[in-house]
N, C-alpha and C positions, 0 to 999 in steps of 0.2 A: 647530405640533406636527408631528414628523416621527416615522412607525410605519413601521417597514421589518420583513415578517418572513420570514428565508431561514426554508429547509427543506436542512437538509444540512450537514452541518461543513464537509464540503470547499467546498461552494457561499458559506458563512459567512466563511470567511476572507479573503478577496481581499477581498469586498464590503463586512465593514463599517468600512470605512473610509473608504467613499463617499459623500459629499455626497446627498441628494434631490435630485436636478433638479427633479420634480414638482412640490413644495413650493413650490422657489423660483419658478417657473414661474408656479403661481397667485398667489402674495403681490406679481407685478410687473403681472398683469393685475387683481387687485384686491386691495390689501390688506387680509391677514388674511385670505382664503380656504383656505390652506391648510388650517386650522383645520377645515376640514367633511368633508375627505375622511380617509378613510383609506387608504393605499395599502401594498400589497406587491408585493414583487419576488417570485417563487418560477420553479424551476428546470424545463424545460420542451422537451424536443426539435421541437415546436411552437410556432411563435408566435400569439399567444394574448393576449385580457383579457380579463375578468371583470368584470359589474359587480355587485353585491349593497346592502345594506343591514345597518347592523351599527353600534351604539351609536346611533343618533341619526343616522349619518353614512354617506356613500356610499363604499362598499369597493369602489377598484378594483384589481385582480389582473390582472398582465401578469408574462412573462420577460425584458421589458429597461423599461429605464429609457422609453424613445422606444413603444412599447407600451402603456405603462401610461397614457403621455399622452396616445397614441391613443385608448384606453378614456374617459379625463377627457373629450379630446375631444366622444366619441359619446354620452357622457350626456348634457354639457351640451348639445348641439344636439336628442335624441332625447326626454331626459326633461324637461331643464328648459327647453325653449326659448328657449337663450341662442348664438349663432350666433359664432363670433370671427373673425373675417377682417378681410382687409388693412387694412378699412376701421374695423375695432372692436375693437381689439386691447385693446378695455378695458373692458370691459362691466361691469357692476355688477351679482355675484349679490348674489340674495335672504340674506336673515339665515336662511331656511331652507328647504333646498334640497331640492323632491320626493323624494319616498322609490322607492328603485327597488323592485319588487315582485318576490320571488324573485331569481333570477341568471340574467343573462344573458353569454352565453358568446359568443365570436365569433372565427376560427379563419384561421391562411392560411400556405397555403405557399409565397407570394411571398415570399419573407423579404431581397431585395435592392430600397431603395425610393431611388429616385436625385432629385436635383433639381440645376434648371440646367441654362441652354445658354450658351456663353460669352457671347453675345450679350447675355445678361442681367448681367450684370456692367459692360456697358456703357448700355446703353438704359433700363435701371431705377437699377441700383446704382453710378452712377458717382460720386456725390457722396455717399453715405451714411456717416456717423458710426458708432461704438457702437452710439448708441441706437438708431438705425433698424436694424443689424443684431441686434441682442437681440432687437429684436421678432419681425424674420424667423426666426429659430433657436429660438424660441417657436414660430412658426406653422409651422414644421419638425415639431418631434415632434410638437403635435398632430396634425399630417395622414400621420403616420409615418416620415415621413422618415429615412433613417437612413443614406444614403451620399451627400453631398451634395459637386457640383461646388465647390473654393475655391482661387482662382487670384489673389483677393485680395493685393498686391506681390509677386507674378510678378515683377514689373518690375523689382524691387530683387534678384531672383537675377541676371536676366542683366546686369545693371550691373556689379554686382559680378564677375561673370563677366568679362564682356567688358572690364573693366581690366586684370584678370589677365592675359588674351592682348593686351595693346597697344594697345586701342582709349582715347582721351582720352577726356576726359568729352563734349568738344563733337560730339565724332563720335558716342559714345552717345547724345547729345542727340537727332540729325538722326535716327537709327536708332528709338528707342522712341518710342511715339505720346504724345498726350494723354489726361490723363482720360479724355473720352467716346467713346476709341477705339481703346483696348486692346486692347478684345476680338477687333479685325479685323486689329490687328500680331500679337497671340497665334496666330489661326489664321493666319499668313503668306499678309496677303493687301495689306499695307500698310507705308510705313516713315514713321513721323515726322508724321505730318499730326498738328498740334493740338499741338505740342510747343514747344520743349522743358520736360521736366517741373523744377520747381524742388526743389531739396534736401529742402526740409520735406517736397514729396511723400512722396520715397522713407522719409524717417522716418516718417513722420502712416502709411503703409500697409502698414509694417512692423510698426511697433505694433499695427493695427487686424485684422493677416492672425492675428500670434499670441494676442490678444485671441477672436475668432471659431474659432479652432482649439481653442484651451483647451476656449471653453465647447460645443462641439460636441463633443467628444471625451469631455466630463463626460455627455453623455448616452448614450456606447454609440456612438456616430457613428463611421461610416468615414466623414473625407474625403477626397477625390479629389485628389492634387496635378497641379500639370502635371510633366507628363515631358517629356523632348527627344528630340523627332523630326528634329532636324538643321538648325532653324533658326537663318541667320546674314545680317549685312550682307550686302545685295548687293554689297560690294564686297571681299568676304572673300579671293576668289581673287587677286585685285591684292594685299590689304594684309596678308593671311596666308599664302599659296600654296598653299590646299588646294585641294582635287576639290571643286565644285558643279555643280550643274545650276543655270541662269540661272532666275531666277523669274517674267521675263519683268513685263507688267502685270496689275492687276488694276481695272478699272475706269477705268482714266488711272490708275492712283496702280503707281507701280514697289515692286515685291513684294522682300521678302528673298530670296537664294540658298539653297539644299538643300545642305546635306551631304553629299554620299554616303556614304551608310552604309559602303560597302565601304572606302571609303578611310582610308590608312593614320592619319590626324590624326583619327579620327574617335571610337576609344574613346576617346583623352586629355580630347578638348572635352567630350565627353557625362559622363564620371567625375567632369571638372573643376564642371559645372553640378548633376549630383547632391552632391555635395558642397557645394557652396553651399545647393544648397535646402535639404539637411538640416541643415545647421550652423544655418539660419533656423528651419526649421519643422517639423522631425524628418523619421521615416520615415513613408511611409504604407502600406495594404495595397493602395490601388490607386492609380494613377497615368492619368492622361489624356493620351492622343496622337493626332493625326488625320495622321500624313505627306500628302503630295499633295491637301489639302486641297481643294479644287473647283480641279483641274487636269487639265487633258488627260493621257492618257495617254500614254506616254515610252519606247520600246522600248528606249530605251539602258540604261534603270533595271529592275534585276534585283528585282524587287517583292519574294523572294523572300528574297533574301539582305540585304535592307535590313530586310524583316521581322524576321529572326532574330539581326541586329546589336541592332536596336532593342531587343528582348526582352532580348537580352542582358547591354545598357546597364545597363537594371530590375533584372533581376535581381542584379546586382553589389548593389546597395544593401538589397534587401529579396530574398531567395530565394522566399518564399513572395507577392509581391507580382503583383495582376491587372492587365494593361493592359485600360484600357478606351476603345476607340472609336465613334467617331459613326458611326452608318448614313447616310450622307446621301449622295445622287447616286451617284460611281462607288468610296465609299471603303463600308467597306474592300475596297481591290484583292482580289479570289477569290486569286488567284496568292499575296499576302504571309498571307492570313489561312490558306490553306491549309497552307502551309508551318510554321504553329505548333501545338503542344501547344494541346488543347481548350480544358486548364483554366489557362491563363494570359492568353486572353484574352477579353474580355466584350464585347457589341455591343449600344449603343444604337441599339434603333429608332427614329428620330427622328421622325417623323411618323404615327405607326402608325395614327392615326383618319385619314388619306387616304392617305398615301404609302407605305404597309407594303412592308415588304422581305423579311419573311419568310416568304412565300408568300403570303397573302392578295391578293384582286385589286385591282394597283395599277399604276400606270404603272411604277412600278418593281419593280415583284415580281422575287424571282429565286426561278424554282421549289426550289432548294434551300436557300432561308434561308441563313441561317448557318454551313449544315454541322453539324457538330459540338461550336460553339463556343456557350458560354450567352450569352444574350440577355435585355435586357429592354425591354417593351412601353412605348413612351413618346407620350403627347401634348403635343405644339408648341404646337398654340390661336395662338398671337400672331407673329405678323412684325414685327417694329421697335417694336415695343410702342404698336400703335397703338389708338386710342379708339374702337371697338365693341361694340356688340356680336356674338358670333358664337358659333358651335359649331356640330358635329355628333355630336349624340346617338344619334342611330339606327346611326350609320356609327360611333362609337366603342361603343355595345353590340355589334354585329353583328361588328366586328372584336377587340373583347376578348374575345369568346366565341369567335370561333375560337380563339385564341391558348389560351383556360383550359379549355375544357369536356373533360372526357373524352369525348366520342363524336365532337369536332372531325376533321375528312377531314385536317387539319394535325398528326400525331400526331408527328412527327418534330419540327417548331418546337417543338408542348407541351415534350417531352421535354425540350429544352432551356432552356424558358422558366425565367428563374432570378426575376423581379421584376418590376415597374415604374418609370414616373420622368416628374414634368415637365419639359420642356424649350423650356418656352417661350423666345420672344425675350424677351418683355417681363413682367414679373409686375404685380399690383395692379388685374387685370382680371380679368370676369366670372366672379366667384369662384362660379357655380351649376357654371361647368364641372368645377374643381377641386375643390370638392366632392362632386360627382358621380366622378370618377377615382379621390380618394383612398377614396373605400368600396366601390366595386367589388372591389376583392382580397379583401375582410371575406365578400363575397358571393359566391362562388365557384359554392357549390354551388344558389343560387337565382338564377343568369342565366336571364334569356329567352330562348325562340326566338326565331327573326325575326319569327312570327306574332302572341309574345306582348308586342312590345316597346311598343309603343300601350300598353297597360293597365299593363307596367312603368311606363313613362315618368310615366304619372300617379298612379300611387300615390306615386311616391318624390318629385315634385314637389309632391305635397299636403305630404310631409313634409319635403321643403327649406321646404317654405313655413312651416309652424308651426315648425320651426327656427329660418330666419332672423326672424322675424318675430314670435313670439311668440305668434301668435293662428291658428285655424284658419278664416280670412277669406274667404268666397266668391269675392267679388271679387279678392282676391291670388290664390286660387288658378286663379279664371278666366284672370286675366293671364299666367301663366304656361303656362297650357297652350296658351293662343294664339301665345307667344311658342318652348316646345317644339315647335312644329308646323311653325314658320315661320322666322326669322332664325336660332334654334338648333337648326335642321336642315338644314343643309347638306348636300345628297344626293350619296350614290356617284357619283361623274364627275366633279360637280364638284371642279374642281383649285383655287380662287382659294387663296391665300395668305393668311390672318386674315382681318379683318373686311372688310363690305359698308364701302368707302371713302367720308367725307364728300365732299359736291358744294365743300363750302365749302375742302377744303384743299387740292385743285390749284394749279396754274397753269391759269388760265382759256384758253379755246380755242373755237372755236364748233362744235366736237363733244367736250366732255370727260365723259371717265367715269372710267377708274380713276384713281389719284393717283400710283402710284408703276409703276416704269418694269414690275417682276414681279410687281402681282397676280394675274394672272390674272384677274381679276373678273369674274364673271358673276352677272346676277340669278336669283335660287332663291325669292326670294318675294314674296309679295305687301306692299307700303308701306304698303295699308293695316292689316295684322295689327298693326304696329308703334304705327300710331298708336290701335289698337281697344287693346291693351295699357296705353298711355299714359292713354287711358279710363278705364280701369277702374281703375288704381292712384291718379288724379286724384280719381274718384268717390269713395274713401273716405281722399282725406289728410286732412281735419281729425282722422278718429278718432287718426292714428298719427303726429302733429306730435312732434317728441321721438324719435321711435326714429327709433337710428341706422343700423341697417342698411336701413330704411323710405325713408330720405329721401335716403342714398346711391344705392339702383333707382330710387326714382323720379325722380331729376335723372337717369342714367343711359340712362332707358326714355324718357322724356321729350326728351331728347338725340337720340336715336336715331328716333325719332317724328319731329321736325322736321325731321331730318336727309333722312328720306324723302321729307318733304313738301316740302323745299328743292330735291331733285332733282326734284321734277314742277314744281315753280314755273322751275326754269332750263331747263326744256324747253319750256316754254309762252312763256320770256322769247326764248329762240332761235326758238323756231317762228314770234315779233313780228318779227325782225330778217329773217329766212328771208321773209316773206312782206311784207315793209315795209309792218306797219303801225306806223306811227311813233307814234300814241299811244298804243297799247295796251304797245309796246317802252317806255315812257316809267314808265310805269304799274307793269309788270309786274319792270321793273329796279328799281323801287323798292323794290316788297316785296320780290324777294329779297333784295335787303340789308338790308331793314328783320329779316327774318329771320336774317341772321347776325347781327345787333347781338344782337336776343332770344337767341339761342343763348348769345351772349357773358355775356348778362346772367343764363341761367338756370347757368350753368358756375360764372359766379360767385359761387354761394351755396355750394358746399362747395370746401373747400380741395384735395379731389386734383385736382379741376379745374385748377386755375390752376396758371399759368403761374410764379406765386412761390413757388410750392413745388419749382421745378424749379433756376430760377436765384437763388432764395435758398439752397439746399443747396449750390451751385457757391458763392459768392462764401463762405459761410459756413467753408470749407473753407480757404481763401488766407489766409496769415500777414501777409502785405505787399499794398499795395495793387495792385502789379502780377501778385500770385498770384490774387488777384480776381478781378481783368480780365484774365484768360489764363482759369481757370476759367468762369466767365461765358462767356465768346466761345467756348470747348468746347462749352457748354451751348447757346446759339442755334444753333451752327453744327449742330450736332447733327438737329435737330430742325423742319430749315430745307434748306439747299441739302446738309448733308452733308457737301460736299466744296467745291474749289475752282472757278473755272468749267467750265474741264476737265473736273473727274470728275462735277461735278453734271449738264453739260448734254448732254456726249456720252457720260461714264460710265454717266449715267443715275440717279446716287443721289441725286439734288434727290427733297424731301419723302418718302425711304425711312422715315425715321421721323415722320412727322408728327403733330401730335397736335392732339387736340379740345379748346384748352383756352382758357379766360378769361384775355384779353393777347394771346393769340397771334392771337385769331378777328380781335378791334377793329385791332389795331397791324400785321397782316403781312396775313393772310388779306383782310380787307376793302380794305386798299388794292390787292391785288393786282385786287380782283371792280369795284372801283369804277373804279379805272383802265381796265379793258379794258369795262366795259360804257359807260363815255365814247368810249371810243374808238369802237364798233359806232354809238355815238349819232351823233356826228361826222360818220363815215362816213355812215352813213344823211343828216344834212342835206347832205352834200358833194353829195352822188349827186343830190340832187333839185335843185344849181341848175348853171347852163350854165359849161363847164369847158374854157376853149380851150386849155388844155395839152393835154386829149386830143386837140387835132385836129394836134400839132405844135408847138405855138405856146409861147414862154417857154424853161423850162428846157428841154422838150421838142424842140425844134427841130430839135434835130440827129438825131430818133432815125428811124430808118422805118416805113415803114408795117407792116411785121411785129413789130417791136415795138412800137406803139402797140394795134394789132389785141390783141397778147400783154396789155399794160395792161388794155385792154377786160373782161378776161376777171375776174367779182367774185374777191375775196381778202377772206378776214378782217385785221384790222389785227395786224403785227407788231409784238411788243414783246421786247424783251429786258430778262427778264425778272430773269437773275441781277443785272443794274445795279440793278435796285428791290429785289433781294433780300439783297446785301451786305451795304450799310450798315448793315440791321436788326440784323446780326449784330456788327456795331462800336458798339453803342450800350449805352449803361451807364444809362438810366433803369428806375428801380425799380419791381418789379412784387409786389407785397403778397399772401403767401400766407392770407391771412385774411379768410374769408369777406365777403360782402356782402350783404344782403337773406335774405330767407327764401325755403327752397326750396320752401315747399310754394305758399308765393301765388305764388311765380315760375313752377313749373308750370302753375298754375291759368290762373295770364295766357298761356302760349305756348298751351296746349291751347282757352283760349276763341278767341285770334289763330284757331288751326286751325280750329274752328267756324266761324267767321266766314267766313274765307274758303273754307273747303269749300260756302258757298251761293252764293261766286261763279261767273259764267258765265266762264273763261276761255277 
């Protein structure tokens, strides 16, 4: 049943001719839901929804279509306790659904709500069909979303493009990436790795860009296209003879060339590439561009006059069209953003819960923000979209409140603040953060002080808790405040990058702690919070076997629990080696790996876990069987060394995106832990019998006494590790996205293992 009622003739006319999104929205999350609500649109210089009660049925009342979903949203989590995330995107309401009492009203002047970072297009979305994207664009307007990153066959404009200027297909080939790495050719930091892309690609993501435009667009959505900041073949200047600046490397991998904007071939190429987009995917209102993307600065390059080219470009296709860019390190140049009109460009904060830029204290603060230009407040949460947990709640209230409060020391940012926006690396994680984000604009005028944020924090996590959860559960809600205290409080200072990193997904070392070459990681709490947490959601899972958002935290918390207790078990197994005791190193290398297997085995009971949910959506996508296995080997490579030996080992992006998941723990992770704690074994018997190499003797003979002495000196054993790591990535055994066992006995059993041996004397 669809009830739409304008107010206003002139408001009447355009509108009704408009589809319900609403409607449809409920009847894909439960069929035949729509049925219970009743919804209107009404006209509103505010944004705004309403919730009431009215026939039988819940009246929600908003001024856009993405509003009113907001509203559906917040009843179902507030009144009915029915929570919809990543993980539940299908919940099954009651045949009759609590009655809201009176109206509730809820208000915000954030009215610009952005999502995505390119990053996410790769690390999450690189294999996703339709139906995975319907879901997302669903879980879009419910959390408000309304101007949403979609860069979606990109790929097939500059193709197209770049035939037009002379380039062959095989040359476009070397140039545009693979699948699972679009997102780092996009921001020009790469050429061709993971390629070349097959024909159907470019069909299958043409289809899929204007499928996801349509229906984003039916909701009131601005999406964001890419624009052209001037990237081209690095070999542009040879095979076309224009002006670039060399792009030099970026990690070992050799980067595309820059355009210069000033140069005279520069409006034709840029005209030539909006025109393609549009001819594909129309106009848009706003357009994404980061020039000089994490690049040194360049004094030959007139930051200033490439600025106002750039604009320029934009503006030939849509006049009224916003550039919008990423706040990240040195962009945007002060020099190019100065140099533009306010309101044609927008600046994503990109890290605003640690890294704010505009003005808040942060390593990168610039006492003047933005200048004059509108801004919106964005949190990150995730790098490489990797398997933690993490947040910082106190440090994202603390700095969303400067950002919103009227009485903020920051009144010039306010001024300019136009919205928010996620921009995570990676989506499909620790949906308490994101729900936490998305309702804070609602609440504007009831933020905390810094004093009051303690007694915040737990009221709104009582009410995350009977939201997601259904019940208002002591025990869940104990867990959770132990867990807001601790791993989802990441304090002011600290810098690390996403989550506390698994012990289990390195390269093994006989000092390892972070995983990836830029964590930063530093410890901020205590291990055992993690596993008191796991306690306690353990303590009551038989009540809550069946719910799903129940069983997805607690493999999750549980996860994360053993994760903690794996890092003190590999510290007690080195402190065996360090101190040679040979039995106890015997002992103690056992269990830890006995514990990644457990890990392996509790991962395995829900499907986002595993590992075939990843590379089943890769092969699922290839026409032919060598589109498979090019997708596939995207997908290991990915999530694995990253790159080639080169850029993994010296580059540094071996395990940037690694992940916590069933297949990857037993099949890559464990051989890498079992190999090298063989290896210390070895060593350790080597060392204890009589060894006349070392004295000269054999291969040794020829060497002297300064380097034998040098020999003398302990070493951990070397291994090269990308040779154990390759292969893994050339391998086409099948990894089943469909669960195994039950999560809640599979908890029960890693948390008694924990018991157990927490009355060990280690």
């Amino acid at each position: 049943m669809r009830k739409v009622l304008i107010a206003g003739l002139t408001f009447l006319a355009p509108m009704m001719a408009v589809a319900n999104p609403v409607d449809d929205l409920l009847n894909r999350m439960d069929a035949g839901a729509a049925r219970k609500f009743i919804t209107e649109l009404q006209p509103s210089d505010t944004d705004f929804f309403e919730l009431s009660q009215r026939d039988g049925k819940v009246c929600v009342k908003g001024n856009t279509w993405v509003n009113i979903a907001t509203g559906v949203n917040w009843y179902l989590k507030h009144h009915a306790g029915i929570m919809v995330s990543w993980n539940n995107m299908h919940p099954r309401l009651p045949e009759r659904l609590p009655a809201v009492k009176g109206k509730e009203r809820h208000t915000t002047w954030l009215t610009d709500r952005y999502d995505f970072n390119y990053c996410t297009f790769s690390y999450s979305m690189a294999f996703w069909d339709w139906n995975r994207w319907q879901e997302e664009i669903d879980w879009m307007a419910l959390h408000g979303i309304n101007m949403p990153l979609a860069v979606t066959g990109e790929e097939v404009v500059w193709r197209n493009m770049l035939l037009k200027l002379g380039y062959s297909k095989e040359e476009i080939g070397r140039f545009i990436a693979g699948p699972a790495f679009l997102a780092w050719w996009a921001m020009n930091n790469l050429e061709g790795w993971g390629g070349p892309l097959p024909e159907n690609w470019y069909r299958q993501q043409e289809a899929l860009q204007k499928r996801i435009l349509q229906r984003e667009r039916s909701w009131g959505m601005h999406p964001v296209l890419p624009g052209y900041c001037g990237m081209l073949p690095h070999d542009a200047k040879t095979k076309m003879g224009v002006g670039v600046t060399d792009g030099g490397l970026w990690n070992g991998y050799t980067r595309p060339s820059n355009l210069i904007a000033t140069d005279p071939s520069f409006d034709r190429i840029a005209d030539l590439y909006y025109k393609e987009l549009t001819r594909l995917y129309g106009k848009a209102s706003y357009y994404s561009m980061d020039p000089f993307h994490e690049s040194a600065d360049n004094s030959a390059i007139d930051y200033a006059a490439c600025g106002r080219k750039l604009l320029a470009a934009m503006k030939r296709v849509n006049p009224k069209a916003v550039w919008v860019v990423q706040g990240w390190t040195e962009n945007p140049r002060p020099a190019m953003a100065d140099s533009l009109p306010a309101q044609d460009l927008m600046v994503l904060d990109l890290f605003s819960e640690c890294r704010p830029m505009f003005g808040a204290p942060s390593v990168w603060r610039r006492d003047k923000g933005y200048g004059d230009h509108p801004w919106l407040f964005c949190m990150l949460e995730n790098f490489g979209a990797n398997v933690g947990l993490h947040g910082r709640m106190d440090q994202l209230l603390h700095n969303f409140r400067l950002a919103v409060a009227p009485t903020s020391p920051l009144q010039s940012a306010r001024q300019h603040l136009r919205g928010w926006g996620y921009t995570m690396e990676g989506s499909e994680n620790n949906p308490v953060m994101f729900e936490l984000m998305s309702e804070l604009p609602w609440m504007t005028d009831s933020l905390p002080n810094d004093e009051d944020i303690a007694a915040f924090k737990q009221r709104w996590l009582n009410s995350y808790v009977r939201a997601r959860y259904g019940v208002a559960d002591p025990a869940l809600q104990q867990a959770w405040q132990v867990l807001a205290n601790s791993i989802y409080n990441c304090p002011l200072g600290n810098n690390q990058q996403g989550p506390h990193e698994s012990i289990f997904d390195g390269r093994p070392s006989i000092d390892n702690f972070q995983v990836k070459s830029w964590s930063k990681m530093h410890n901020y709490y205590d291990p055992n919070d993690t596993r008191r947490a796991a306690e306690l959601m353990t303590s009551v899972a038989d009540k809550y076997r069946g719910n799903n958002n129940f069983e997805y935290d607690l493999v999750d918390i549980t996860r994360q629990a053993l994760d903690d207790q794996a890092r003190l078990q590999y510290l007690r197994t080195i402190a065996d080696y360090r101190g040679f005791d040979r039995r106890a190193f015997s002992a103690d290398s056992a269990r830890f790996l006995h514990m990644l297997l457990l890990q392996d085995s509790l991962l395995g009971t829900r499907r986002e876990f595993r590992l075939g949910h990843w590379t089943e959506a890769a092969r699922s996508l290839g026409r032919t069987p060598q589109e498979k296995d090019l997708y596939e080997w995207n997908a290991r490579v990915q999530i694995t060394t990253w790159g080639n030996r080169d850029c993994a080992d010296r580059g540094g992006l071996r395990d940037y995106a690694h992940k916590e998941w069933q297949g990857l723990l037993s099949d890559f992770y464990y051989v890498r832990w079992q190999t090298y704690l063989d290896a210390l074994s070895r060593q350790m018997a080597h060392d204890s019998r009589p060894d006349a190499s070392a004295l000269g003797e054999g291969a040794n003979a020829n060497k002297t006494a300064t380097e034998l002495f040098a020999m003398a000196l302990p070493k951990a054993p070397v291994i090269d590790w990308y040779a154990m790591e390759e292969p893994w990535t050339l391998r086409h055994n099948t990894y089943s996205p469909v669960p195994v066992g039950d999560c809640v006995d599979m908890a029960k059993r890693v948390m008694a293992f924990l018991s157990e041996t927490k009355c060990r004397a280690f």
